[in-house]
C-alpha positions as CSV (number, residue, x, y, z in Angstrom):
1,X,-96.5,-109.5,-213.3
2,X,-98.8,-112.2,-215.6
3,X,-97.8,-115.5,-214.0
4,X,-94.1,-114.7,-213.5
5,X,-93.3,-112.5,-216.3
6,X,-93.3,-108.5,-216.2
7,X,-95.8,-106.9,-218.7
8,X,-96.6,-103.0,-218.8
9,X,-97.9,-101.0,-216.1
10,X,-100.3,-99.7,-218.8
11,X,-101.2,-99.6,-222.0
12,X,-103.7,-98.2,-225.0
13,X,-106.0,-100.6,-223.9
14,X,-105.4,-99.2,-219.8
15,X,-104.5,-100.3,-216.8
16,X,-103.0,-103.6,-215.6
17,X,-105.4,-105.2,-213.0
18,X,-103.4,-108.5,-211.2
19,X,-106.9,-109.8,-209.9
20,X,-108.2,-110.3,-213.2
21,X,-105.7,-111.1,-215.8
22,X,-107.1,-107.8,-217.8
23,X,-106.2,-104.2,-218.8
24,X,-109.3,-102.3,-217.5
25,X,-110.9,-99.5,-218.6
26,X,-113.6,-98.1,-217.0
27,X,-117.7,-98.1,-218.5
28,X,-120.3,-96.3,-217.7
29,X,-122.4,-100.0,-218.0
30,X,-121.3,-103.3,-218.4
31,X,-121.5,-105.6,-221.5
32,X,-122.3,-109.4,-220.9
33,X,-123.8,-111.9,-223.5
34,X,-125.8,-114.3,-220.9
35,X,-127.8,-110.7,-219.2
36,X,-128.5,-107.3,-221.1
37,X,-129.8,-105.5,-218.1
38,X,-127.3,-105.8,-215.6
39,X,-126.9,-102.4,-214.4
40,X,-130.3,-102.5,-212.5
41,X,-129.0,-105.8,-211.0
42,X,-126.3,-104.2,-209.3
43,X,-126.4,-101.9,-206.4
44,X,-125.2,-98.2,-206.8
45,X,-121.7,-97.7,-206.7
46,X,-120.8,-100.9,-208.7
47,X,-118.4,-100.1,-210.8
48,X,-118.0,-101.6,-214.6
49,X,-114.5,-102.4,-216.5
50,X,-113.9,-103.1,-220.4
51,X,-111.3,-105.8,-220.5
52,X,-108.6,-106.7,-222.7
53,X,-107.6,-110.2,-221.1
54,X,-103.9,-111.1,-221.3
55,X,-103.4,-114.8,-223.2
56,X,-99.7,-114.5,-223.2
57,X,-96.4,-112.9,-223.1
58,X,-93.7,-112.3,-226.1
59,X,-90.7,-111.0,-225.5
60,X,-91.9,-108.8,-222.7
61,X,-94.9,-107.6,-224.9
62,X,-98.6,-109.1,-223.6
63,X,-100.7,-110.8,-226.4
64,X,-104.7,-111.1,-226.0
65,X,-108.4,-110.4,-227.3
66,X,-110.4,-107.8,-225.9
67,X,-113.3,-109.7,-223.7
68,X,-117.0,-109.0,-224.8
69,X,-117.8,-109.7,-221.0
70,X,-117.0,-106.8,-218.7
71,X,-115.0,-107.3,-214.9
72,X,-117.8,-106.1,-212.2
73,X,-116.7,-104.8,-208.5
74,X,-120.0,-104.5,-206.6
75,X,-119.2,-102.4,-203.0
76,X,-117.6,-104.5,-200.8
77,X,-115.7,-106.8,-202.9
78,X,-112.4,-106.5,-204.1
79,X,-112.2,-102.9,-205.7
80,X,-110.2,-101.9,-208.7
81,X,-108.2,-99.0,-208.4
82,X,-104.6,-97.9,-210.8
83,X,-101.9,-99.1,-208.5
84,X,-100.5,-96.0,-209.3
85,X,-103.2,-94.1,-207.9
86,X,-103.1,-96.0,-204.9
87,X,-99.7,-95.2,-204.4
88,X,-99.9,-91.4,-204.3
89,X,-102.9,-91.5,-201.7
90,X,-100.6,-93.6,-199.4
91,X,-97.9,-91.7,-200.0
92,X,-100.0,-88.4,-199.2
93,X,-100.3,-89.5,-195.8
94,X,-97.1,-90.5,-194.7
95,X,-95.4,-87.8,-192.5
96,X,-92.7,-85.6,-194.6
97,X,-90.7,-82.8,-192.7
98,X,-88.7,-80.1,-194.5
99,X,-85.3,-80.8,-191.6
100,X,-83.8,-77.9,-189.4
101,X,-80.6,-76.5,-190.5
102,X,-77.4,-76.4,-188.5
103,X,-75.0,-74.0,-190.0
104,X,-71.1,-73.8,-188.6
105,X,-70.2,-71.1,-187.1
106,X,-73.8,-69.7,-187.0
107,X,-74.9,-71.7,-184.1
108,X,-71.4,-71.5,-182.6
109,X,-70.0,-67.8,-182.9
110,X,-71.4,-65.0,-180.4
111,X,-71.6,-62.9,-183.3
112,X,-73.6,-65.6,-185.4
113,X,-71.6,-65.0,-188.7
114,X,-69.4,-66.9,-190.9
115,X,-66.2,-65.7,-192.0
116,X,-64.5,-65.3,-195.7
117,X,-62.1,-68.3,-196.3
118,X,-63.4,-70.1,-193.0
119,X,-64.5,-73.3,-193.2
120,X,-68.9,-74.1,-192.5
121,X,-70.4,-77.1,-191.4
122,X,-73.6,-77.7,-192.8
123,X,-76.1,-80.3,-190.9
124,X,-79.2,-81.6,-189.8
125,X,-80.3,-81.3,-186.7
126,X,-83.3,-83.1,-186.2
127,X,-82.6,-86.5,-188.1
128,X,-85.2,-89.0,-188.1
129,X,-87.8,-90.7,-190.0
130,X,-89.7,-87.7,-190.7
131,X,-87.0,-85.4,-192.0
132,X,-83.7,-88.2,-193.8
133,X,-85.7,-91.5,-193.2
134,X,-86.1,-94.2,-194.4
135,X,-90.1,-93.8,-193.6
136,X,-92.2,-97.2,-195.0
137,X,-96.0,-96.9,-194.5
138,X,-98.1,-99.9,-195.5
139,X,-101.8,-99.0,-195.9
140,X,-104.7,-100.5,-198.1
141,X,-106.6,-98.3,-200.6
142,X,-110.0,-100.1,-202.5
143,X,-108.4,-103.7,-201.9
144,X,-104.9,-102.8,-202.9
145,X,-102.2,-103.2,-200.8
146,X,-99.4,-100.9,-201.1
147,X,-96.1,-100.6,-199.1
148,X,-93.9,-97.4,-199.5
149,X,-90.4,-96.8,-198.3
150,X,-89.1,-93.1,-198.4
151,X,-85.2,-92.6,-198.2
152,X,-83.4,-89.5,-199.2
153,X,-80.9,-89.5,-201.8
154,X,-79.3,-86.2,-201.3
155,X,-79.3,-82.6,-199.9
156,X,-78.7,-79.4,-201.5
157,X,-77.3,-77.0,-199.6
158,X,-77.9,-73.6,-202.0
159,X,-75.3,-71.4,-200.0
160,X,-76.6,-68.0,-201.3
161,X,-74.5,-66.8,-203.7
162,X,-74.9,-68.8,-206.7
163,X,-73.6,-71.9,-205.5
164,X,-74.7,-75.1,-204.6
165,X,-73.2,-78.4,-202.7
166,X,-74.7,-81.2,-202.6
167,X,-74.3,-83.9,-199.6
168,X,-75.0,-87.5,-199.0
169,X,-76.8,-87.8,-195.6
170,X,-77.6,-85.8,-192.7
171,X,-73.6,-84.2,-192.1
172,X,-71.6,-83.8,-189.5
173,X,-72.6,-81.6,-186.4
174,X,-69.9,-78.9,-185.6
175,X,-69.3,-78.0,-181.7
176,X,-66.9,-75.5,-180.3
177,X,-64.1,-77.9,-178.9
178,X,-62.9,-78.5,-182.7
179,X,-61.8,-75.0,-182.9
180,X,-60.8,-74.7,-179.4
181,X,-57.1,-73.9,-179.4
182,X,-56.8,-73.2,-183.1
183,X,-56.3,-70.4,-185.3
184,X,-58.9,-69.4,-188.0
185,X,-56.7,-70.9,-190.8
186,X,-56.4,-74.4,-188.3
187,X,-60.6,-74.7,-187.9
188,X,-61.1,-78.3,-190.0
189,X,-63.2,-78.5,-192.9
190,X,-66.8,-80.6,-192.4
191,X,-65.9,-84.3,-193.3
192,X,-69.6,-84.9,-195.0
193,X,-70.7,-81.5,-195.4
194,X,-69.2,-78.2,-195.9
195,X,-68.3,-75.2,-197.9
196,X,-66.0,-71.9,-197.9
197,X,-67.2,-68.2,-198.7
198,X,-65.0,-65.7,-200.7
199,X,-66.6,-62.7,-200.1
200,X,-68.7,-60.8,-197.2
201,X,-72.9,-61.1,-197.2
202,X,-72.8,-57.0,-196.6
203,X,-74.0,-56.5,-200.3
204,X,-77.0,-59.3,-200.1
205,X,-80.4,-58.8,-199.2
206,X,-80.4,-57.7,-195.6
207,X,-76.6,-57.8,-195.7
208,X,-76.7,-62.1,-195.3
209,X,-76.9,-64.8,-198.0
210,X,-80.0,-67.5,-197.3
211,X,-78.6,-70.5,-197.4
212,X,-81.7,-73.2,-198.4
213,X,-81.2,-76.7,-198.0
214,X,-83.5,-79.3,-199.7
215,X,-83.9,-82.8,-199.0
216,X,-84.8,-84.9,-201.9
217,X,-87.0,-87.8,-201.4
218,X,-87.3,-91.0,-203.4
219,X,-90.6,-93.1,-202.2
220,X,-90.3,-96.5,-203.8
221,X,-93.9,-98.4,-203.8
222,X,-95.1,-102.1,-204.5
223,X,-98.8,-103.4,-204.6
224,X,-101.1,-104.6,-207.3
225,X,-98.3,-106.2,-209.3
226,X,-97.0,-103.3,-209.9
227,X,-94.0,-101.1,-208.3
228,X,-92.7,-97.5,-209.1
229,X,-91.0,-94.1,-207.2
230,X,-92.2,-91.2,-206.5
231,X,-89.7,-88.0,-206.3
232,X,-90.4,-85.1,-203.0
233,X,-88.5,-82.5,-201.9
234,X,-88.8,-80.0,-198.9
235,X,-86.3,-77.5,-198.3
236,X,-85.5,-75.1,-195.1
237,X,-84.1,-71.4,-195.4
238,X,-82.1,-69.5,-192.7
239,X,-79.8,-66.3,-193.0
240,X,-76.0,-66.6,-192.6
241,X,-74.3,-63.2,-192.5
242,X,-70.8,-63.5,-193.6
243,X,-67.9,-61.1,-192.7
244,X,-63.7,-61.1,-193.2
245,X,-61.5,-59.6,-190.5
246,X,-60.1,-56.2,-191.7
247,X,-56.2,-56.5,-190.4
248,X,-54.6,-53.9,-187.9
249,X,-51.5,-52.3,-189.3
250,X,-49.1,-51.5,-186.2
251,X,-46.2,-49.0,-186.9
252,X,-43.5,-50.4,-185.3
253,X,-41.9,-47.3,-184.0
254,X,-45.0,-47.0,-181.9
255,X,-47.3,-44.7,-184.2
256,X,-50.7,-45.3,-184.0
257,X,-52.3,-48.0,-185.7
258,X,-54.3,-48.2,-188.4
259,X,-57.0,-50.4,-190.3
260,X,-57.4,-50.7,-194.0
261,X,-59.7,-48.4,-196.1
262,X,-63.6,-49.1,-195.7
263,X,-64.6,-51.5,-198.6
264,X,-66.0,-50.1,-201.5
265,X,-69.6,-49.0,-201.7
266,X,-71.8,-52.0,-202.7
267,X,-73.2,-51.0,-206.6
């Protein structure tokens, strides 16, 4: 912002600096018309800025002259830094965690597989700052002061074979009592999060899809007059081995009974 009114986060003639009124970019040595020998008057690590000094705004675009006098930042002052650049250093230390999967009936059948045409519940279960947020870290990088606020917009649950759902939120945990006393068709589908297979897993990979779910991160940042988002994702994997239940024919004269053919050979 230049005194109230939003300008560009950069430009041809670089980087918005708040502090100064200018676009910086940097020099190797300064420019001044009063002293032609600064750089030995400056102690090493002083850095040097060419500026183009903001005079006004119209309609949205910033008007100005480029300065013959450079912006100076001796150590210890006030540094100058991108705001941008700032950003992704705080952002690289806030605390990210790809979040553990819960997977209905997985975690809930003795057999730990999933059935054809039965509903699965697909959660999180380690919610928290680290893994859904929100996650704000505040932190201070060469005198500018960023705050960052993580939230996750969605999951994606990639299910294995081809397809993908995506949820809002952590889902809904699954526990045994909602299928207690129910039949297969009467198991309720996941109010949040969920999904139904139409086939086995026995032709995948090790005979079970990998169902991968990725949370997607948005990490909106302010400091140094300037704001903007950074996109993350980190994503889990764990196998889900899928089967149907091969009916019993019963004779009902009392001949023996009989199950249907073997499924065809997987191609």
């Amino acid at each position: 912002m230049f005194k109230g009114q939003a300008v560009p986060c950069q430009t041809a003639d670089g980087f918005f600096d708040s502090a100064s009124g200018c676009y910086l970019t940097p020099q190797d040595a300064p420019t001044s018309l009063v002293n032609s020998n600064l750089v030995s008057g400056y102690p090493a690590g002083t850095k040097f800025y060419r500026c183009w000094v903001i005079l006004g705004v119209v309609e949205g675009r910033p008007q100005g002259i480029d300065r013959f006098e450079s912006v100076i930042r001796e150590p210890g002052q006030t540094q100058t830094i991108d705001p941008r650049i700032a950003a992704q250093r705080v952002v690289a230390t806030m605390n990210f965690v790809a979040p553990q999967l819960g997977v209905s009936p997985y975690v809930q059948s003795a057999t730990h597989e999933g059935i054809v045409n039965v509903p699965v519940w697909m959660w999180v279960t380690d919610p928290g700052t680290t893994t859904t947020g929100p996650q704000t870290k505040r932190a201070a990088i060469e005198g500018v002061a960023i705050e960052a606020t993580g939230t996750v917009d969605r999951i994606e649950w990639s299910m294995g074979g081809g397809e993908t759902v995506t949820c809002k939120g952590a889902g809904t945990p699954f526990s045994r009592a909602m299928a207690e006393g129910k039949s297969l068709k009467e198991i309720p589908a996941s109010p949040t999060c969920g999904y139904k297979y139409r086939k086995t897993s026995r032709c995948e990979k090790s005979g079970a899809y990998q169902v991968t779910a990725t949370a997607y991160w948005n990490v909106h940042w302010t400091g140094g007059g300037m704001e903007g988002d950074i996109p993350l994702d980190f994503s889990r994997s764990i196998p889900l081995r899928v089967t149907d239940l091969r009916p019993v024919l019963v004779d009902p004269e009392g001949g023996p009974s009989t199950q249907q053919p073997e499924p065809r050979p997987c191609a």
